[in-house]
BAMI-979922 format. One line per field, with one value per atom (N, C-alpha, C): x, y, z; atom name; residue number from 0. Coordinates in steps of 0.2 Angstrom, whole numbers, plus 5000, padded with zeros to 4 digits. Example, Ala and Ser with C-alpha at 12.3 -4.5 7.8 and 13.67 -1.06 7.14 Angstrom:
2
xx [5066  5062  5066  5064  5068  5064]
yy [4972  4978  4984  4989  4995  5000]
zz [5039  5039  5039  5035  5036  5039]
site [N  CA  C  N  CA  C]
pos [0  0  0  1  1  1]
END
This chain:
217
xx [5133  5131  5128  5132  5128  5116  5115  5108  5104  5108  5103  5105  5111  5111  5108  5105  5101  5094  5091  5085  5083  5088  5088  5086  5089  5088  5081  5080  5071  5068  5069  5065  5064  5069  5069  5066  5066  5063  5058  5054  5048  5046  5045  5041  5041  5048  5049  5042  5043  5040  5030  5028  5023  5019  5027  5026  5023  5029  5027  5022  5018  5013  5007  5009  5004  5003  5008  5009  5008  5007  5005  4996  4995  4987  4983  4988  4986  4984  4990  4993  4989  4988  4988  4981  4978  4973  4966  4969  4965  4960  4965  4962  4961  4956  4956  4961  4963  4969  4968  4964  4962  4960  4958  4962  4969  4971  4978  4982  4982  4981  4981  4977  4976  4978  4979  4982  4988  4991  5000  5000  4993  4995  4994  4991  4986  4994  4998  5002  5010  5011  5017  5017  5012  5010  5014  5014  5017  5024  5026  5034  5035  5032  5032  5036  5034  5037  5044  5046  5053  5056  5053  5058  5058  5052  5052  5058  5055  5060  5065  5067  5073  5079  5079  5085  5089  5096  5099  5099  5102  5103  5098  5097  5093  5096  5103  5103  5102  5102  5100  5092  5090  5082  5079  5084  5080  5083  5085  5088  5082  5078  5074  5069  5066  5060  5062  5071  5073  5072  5077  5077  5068  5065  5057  5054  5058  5053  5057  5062  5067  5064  5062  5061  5057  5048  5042  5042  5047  5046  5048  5052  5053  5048  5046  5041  5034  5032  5025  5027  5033  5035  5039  5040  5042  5036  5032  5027  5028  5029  5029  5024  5021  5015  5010  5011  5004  5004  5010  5012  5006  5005  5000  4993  4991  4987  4984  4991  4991  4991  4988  4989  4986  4984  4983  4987  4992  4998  4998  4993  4990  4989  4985  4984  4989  4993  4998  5004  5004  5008  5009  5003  5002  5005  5010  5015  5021  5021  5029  5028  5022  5019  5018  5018  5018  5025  5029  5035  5041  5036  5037  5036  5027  5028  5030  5032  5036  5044  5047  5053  5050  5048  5045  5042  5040  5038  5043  5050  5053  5062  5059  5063  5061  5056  5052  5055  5053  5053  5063  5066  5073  5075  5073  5071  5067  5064  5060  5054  5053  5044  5040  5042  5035  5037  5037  5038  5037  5040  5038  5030  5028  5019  5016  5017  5012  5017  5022  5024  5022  5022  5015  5009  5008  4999  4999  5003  5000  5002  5009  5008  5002  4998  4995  4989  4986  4980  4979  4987  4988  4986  4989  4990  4983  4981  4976  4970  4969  4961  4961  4963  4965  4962  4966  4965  4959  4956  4952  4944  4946  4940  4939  4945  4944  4938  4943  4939  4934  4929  4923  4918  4921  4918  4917  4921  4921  4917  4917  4913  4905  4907  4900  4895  4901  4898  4890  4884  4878  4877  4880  4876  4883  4884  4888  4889  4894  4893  4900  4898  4905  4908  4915  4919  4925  4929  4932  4937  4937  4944  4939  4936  4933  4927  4926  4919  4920  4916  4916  4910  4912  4904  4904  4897  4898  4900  4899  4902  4907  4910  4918  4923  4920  4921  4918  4915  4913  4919  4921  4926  4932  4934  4942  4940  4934  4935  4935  4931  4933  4941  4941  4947  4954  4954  4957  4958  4952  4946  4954  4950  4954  4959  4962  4971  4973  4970  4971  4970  4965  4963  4968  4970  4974  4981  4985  4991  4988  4984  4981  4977  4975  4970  4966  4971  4967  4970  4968  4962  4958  4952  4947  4945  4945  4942  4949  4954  4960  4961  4957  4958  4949  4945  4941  4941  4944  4946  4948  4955  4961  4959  4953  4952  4946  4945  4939  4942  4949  4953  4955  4959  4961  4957  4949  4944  4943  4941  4943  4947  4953  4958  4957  4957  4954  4952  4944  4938  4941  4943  4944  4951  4956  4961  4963  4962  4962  4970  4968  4975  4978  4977  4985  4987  4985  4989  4987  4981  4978  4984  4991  4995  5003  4999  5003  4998  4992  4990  4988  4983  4981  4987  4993  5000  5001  5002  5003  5000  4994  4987  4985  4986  4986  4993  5000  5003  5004  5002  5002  4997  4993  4985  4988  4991  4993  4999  5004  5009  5005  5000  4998  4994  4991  4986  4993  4997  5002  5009  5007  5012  5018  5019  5027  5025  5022  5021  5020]
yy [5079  5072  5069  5063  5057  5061  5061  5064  5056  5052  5046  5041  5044  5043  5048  5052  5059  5055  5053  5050  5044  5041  5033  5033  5040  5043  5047  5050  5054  5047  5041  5034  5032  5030  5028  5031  5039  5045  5044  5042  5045  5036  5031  5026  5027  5027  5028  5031  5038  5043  5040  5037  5033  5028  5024  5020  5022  5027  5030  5033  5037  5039  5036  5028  5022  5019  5020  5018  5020  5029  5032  5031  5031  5033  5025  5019  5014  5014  5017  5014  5020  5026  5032  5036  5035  5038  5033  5025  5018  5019  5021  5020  5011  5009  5000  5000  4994  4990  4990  4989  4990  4997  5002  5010  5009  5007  5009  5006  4998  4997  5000  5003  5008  5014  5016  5022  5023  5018  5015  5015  5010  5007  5013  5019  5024  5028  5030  5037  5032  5026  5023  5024  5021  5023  5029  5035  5041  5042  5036  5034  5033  5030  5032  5036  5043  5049  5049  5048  5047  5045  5036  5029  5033  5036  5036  5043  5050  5056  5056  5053  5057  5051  5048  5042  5044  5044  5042  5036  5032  5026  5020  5016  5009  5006  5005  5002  5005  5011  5014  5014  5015  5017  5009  5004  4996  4995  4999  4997  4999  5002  5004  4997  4997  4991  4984  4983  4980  4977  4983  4983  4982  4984  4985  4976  4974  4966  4962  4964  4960  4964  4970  4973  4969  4972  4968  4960  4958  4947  4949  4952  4953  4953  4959  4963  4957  4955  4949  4944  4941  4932  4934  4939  4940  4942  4944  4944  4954  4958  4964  4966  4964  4966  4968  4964  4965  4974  4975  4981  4989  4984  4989  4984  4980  4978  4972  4971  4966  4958  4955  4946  4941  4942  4939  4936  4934  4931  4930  4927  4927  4931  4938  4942  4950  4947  4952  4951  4944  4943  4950  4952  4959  4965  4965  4970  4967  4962  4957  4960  4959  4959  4965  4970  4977  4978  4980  4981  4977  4970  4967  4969  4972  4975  4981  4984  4992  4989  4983  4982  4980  4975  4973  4978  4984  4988  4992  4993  4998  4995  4989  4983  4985  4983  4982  4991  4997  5003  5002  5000  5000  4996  4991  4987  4989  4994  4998  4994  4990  4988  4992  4997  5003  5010  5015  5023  5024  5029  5032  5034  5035  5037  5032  5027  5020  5017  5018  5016  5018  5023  5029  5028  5025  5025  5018  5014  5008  5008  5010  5007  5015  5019  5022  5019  5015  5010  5006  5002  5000  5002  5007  5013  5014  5019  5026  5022  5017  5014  5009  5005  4999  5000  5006  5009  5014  5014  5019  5015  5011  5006  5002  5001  4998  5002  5006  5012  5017  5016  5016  5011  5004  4996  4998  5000  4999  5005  5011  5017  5018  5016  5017  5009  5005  4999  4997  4995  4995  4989  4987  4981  4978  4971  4965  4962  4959  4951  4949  4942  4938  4937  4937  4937  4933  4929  4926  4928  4936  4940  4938  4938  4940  4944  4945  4949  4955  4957  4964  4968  4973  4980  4984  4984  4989  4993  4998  5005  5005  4999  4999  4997  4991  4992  4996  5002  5008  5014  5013  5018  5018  5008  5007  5010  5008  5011  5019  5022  5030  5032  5030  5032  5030  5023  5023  5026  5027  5031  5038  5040  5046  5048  5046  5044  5044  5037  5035  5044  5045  5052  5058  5058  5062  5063  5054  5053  5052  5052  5049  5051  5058  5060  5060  5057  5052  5047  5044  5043  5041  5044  5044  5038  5031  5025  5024  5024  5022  5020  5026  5028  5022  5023  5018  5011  5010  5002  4999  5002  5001  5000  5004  5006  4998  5000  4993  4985  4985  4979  4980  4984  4984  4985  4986  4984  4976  4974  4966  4963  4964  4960  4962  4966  4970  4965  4964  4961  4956  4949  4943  4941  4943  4942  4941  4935  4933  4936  4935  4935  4938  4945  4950  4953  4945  4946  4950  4955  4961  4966  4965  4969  4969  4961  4962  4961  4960  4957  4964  4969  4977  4980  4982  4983  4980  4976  4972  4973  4971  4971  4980  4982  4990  4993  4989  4991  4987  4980  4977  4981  4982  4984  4994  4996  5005  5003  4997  4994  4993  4990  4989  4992  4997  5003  5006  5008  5015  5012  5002  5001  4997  4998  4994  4988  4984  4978  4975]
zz [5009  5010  5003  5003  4999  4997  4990  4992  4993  4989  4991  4998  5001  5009  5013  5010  5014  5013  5005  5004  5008  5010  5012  5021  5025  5032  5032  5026  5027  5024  5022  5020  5030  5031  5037  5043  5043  5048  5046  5041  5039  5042  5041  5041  5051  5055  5060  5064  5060  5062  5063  5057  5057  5061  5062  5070  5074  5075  5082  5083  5079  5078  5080  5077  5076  5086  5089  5095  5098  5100  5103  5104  5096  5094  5097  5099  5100  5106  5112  5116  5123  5119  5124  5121  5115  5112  5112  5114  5113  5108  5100  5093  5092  5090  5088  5085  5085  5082  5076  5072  5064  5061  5067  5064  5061  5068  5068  5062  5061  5055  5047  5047  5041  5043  5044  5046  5045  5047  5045  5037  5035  5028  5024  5025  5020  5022  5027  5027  5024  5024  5023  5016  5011  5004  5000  5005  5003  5003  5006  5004  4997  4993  4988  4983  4985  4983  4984  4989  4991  4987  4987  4984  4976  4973  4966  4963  4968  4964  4970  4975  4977  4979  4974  4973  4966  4965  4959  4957  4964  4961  4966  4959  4959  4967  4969  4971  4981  4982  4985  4987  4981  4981  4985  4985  4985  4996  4997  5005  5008  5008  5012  5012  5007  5006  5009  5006  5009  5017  5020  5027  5030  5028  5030  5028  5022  5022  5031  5029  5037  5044  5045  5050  5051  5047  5048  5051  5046  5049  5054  5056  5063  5069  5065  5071  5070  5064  5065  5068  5070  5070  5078  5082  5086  5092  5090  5094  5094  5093  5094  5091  5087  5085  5089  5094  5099  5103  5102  5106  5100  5093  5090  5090  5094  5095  5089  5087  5082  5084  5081  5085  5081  5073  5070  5065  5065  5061  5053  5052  5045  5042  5045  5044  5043  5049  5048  5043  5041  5034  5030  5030  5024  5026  5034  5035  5030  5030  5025  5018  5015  5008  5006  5011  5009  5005  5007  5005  5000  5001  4996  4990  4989  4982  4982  4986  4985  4981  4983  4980  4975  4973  4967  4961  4962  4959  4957  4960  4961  4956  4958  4953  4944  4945  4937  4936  4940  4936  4933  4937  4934  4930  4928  4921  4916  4916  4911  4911  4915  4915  4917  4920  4923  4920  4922  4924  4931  4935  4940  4943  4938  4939  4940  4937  4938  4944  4946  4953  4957  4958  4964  4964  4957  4959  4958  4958  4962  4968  4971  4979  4980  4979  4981  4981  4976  4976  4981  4983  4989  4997  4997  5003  5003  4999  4999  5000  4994  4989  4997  4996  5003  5010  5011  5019  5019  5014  5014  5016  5010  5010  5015  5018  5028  5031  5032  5037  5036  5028  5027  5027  5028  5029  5035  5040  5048  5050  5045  5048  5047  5041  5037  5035  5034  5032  5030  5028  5030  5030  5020  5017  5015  5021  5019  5016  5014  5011  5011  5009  5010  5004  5001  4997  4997  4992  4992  4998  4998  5002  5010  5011  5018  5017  5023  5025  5022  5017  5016  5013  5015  5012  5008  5004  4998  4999  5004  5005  5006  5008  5009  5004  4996  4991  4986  4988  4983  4986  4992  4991  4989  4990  4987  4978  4975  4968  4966  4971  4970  4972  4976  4980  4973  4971  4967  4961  4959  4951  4953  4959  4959  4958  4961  4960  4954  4951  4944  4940  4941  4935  4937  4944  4944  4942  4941  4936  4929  4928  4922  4920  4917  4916  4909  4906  4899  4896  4892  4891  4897  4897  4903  4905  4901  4903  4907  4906  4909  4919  4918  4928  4929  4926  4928  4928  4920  4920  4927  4927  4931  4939  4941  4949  4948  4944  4942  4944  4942  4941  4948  4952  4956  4963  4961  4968  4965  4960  4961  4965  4963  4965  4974  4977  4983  4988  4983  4986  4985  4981  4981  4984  4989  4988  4996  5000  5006  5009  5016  5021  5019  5021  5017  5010  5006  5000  4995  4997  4992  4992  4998  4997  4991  4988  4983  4978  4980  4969  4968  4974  4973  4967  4970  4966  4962  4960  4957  4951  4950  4944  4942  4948  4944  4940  4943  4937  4931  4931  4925  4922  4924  4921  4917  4921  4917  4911  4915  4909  4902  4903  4897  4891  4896  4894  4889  4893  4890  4887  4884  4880  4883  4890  4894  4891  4893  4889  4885]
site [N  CA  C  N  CA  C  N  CA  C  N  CA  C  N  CA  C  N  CA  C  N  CA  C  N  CA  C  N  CA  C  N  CA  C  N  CA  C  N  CA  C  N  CA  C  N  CA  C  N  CA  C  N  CA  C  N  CA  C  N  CA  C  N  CA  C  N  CA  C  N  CA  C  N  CA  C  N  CA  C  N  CA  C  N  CA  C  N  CA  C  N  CA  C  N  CA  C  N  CA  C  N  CA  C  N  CA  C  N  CA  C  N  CA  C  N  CA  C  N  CA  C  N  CA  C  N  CA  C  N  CA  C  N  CA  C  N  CA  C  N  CA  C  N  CA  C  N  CA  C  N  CA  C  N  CA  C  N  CA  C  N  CA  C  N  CA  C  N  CA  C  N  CA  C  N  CA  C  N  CA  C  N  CA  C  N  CA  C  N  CA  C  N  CA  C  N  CA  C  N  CA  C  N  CA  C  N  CA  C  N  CA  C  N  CA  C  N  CA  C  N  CA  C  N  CA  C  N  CA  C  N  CA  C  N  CA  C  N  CA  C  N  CA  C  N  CA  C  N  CA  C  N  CA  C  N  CA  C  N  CA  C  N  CA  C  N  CA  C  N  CA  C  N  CA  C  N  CA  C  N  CA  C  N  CA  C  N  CA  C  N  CA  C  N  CA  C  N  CA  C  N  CA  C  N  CA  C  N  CA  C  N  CA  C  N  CA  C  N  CA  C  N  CA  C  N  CA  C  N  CA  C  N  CA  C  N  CA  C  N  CA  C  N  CA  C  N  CA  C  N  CA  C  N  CA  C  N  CA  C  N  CA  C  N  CA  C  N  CA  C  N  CA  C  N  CA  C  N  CA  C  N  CA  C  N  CA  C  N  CA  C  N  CA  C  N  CA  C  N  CA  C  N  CA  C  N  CA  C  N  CA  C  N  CA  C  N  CA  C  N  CA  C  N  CA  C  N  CA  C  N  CA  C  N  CA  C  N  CA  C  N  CA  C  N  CA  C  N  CA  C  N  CA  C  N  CA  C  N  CA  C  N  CA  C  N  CA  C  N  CA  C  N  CA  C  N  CA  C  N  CA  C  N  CA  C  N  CA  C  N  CA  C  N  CA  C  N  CA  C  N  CA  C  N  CA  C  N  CA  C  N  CA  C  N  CA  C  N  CA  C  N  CA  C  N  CA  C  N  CA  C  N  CA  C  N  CA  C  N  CA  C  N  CA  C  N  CA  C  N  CA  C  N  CA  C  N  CA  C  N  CA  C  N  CA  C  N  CA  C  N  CA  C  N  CA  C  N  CA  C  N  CA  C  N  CA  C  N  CA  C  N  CA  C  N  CA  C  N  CA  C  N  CA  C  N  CA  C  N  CA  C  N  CA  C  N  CA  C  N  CA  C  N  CA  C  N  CA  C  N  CA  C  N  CA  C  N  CA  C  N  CA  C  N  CA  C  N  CA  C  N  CA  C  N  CA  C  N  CA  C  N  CA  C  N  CA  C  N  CA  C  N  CA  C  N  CA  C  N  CA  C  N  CA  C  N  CA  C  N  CA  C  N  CA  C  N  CA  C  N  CA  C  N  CA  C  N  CA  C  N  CA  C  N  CA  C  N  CA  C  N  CA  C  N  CA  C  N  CA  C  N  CA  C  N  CA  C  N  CA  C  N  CA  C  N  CA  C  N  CA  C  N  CA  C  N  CA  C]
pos [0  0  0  1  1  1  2  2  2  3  3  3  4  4  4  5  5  5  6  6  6  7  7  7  8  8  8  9  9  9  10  10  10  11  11  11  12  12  12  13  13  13  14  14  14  15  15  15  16  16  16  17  17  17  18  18  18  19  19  19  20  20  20  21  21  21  22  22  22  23  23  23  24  24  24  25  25  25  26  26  26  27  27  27  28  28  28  29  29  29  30  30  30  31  31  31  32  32  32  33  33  33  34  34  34  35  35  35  36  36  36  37  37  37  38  38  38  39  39  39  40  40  40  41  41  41  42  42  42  43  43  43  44  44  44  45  45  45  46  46  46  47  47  47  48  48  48  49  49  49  50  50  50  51  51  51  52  52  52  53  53  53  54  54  54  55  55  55  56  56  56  57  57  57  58  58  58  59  59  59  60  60  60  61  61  61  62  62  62  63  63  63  64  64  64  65  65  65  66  66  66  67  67  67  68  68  68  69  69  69  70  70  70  71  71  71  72  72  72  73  73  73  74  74  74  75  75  75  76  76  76  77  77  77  78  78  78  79  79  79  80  80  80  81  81  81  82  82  82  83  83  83  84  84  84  85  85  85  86  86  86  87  87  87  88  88  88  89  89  89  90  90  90  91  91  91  92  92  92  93  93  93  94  94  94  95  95  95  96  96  96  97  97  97  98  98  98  99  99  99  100  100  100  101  101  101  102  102  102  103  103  103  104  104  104  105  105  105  106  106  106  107  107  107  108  108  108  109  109  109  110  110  110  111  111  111  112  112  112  113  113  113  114  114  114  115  115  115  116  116  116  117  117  117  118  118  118  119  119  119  120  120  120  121  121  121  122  122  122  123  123  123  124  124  124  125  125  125  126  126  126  127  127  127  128  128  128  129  129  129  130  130  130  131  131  131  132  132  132  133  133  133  134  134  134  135  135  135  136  136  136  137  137  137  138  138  138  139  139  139  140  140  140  141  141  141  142  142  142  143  143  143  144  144  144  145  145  145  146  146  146  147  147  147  148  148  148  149  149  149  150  150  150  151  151  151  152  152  152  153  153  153  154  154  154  155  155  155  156  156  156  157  157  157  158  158  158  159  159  159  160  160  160  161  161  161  162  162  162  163  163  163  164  164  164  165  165  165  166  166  166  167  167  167  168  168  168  169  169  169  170  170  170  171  171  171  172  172  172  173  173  173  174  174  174  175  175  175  176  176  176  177  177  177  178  178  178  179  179  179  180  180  180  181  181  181  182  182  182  183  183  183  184  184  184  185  185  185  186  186  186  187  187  187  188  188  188  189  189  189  190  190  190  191  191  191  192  192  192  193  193  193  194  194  194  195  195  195  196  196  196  197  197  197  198  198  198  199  199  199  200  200  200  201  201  201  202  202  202  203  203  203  204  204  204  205  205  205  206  206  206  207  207  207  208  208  208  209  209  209  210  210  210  211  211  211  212  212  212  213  213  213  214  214  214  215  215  215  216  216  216]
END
């Protein structure tokens, strides 16, 4: 078989597979709607690895994120949402925006504006730093405040910056300022970045931001 029509069916299995996951943990386990949420955003991220080493070709690697900007408008502007206990429309924009910057990232790496590395560790700033830093706002939260982006918590903006620190040091292990600058910039944009759209400036500003560290720019 075609390996990047095999890669394009383990893209499609694997998001599937997350749904369903997500539907279940909604529907039968009565996780809150913004677990659920992040749980999608934090395990989807790892598509990643797919799009970046197991594609030949550019034009294959781009049908997946493709299909998924059209599913998603689907699934928010249709009312399906709600079946994951979603109903904030504005807010769910950010299922659209997600995959938006996955193409967009995936684009620039085939024009030589990225590498593969800084494709992964920006939709994982996305994913990982993002969904983590929910779900320690929501667990731990203690001391709030209000922010251009919304209501949010130090402990909830202390983890998008480790979370992404991490990351960052793990593709990038020097120079050492690198991974902090970069998680520094990308919990900015995080915290300031209303309705959804932290799922494209997050991405986005961490790969302009490593572009520039290691010269693409």
């Amino acid at each position: 078989m075609n390996p990047d029509l095999l890669a394009t069916i383990y893209s499609f299995l694997y998001i599937l597979l997350v749904i369903g996951i997500a539907f279940i943990l909604y529907r039968y386990a009565h996780l809150k709607s913004e677990w659920v949420r992040k749980f999608m955003h934090i395990l989807i991220s790892f598509w990643a690895f797919i799009l970046v080493y197991a594609y030949d070709s550019f034009y294959w690697s781009i049908v997946g994120p493709c299909a998924f900007i059209v599913i998603n408008t689907v699934f928010v502007y249709s009312g399906f949402a709600k079946y994951l206990g979603m109903g904030d429309r504005k807010r769910d924009n950010g299922l659209i925006y997600y995959p938006l910057s996955i193409l967009a990232l995936i684009v620039m790496e085939h024009f030589g504006l990225l590498n593969g590395d800084i494709v992964i560790a920006s939709i994982l700033a996305m994913g990982l730093g993002d969904g983590i830093a929910a779900l320690a706002g929501s667990a731990f939260g203690r001391h709030s405040y209000v922010s251009i982006g919304g209501k949010k918590s130090l402990e909830g903006t202390l983890a998008m910056f480790i979370v992404s620190a991490s990351v960052f040091f793990i593709i990038f292990p020097s120079p050492w300022y690198v991974p902090l600058v970069t998680a520094l910039i990308a919990t900015a944009f995080e915290n300031l970045t209303p309705l959804g759209f932290d799922n494209i400036t997050v991405p986005m500003s961490t790969a302009v931001t490593l572009g520039v560290f290691y010269g693409l720019f």
